[in-house]
N, C-alpha and C positions, 0 to 999 in steps of 0.2 A: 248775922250768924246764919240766918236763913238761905241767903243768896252762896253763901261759903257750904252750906251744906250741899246745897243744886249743884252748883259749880264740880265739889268735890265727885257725885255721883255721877257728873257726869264726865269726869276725868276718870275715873274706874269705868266705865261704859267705852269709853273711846278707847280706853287701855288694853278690853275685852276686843274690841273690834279691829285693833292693831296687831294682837298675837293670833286672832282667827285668819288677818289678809297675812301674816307672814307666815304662818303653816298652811296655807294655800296656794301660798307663792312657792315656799320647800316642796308643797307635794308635785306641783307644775313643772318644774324642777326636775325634780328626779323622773317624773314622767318622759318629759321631753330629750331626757340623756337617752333612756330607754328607748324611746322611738328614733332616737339619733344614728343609737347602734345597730337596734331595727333596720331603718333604711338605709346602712350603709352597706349592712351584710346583706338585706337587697339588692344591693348595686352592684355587689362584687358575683352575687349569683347570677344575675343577669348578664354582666359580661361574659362570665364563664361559660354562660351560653349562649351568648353570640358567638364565643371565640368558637365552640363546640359547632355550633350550626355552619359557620364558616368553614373550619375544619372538614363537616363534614360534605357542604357543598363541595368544595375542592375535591375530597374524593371523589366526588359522584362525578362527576368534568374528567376525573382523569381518568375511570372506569369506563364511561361514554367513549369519551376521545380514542382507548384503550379499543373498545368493542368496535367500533366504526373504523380507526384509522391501523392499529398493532397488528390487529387481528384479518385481516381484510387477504389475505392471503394464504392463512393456516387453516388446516383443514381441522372440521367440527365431528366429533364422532358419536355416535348413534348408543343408547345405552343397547346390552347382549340380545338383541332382539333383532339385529339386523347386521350384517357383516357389509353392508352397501355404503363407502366414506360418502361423507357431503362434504360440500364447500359453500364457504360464502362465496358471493358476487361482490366483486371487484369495485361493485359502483361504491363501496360503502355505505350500502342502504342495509343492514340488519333485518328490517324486518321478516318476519317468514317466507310470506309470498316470494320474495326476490330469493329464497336458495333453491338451489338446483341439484339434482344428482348425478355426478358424474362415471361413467363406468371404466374401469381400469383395462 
């Protein structure tokens, strides 16, 4: 009777310790959904900003390209401070030093 009683407390103890690892296992669980969705909607930000960053590299290549090779011929005009047109140089160097002013 003795040993049925040990036995039995300790089958309500293991009982206790079985509904604690599965309510810890449910909370793991729902945790791990949550970070699931977490780092998915991560992933999907982060390409959006790769696609974005790409995006806008490409702009920036075609405005370059644009400024260097489009433009290499039209003439650049001076804000109301000077009626004297400038031009770029032909080499398609942009930078300042390379324009020149040419008189009409």
């Amino acid at each position: 009777a003795e040993k049925n009683l040990k036995l039995e407390e300790k089958i309500t103890m293991l009982q206790q310790q079985n509904e604690e690892l599965r309510a810890r296992i449910e909370q793991n669980t729902v945790i791990t959904r949550q970070l699931s969705e977490e780092n998915a909607n991560l992933q999907e930000y982060v390409e959006k900003e790769v696609e974005e960053k790409k995006k806008l590299s490409r702009t920036n290549e075609e405005l370059l390209w644009k400024l260097q090779e489009g433009d290499a011929v039209s003439p650049v005009k001076l804000p109301a401070t000077s009626s004297t047109p400038f031009y770029r140089c032909s080499s398609g160097n942009s930078s300042p030093a390379k324009v020149r002013t040419l008189r009409r």
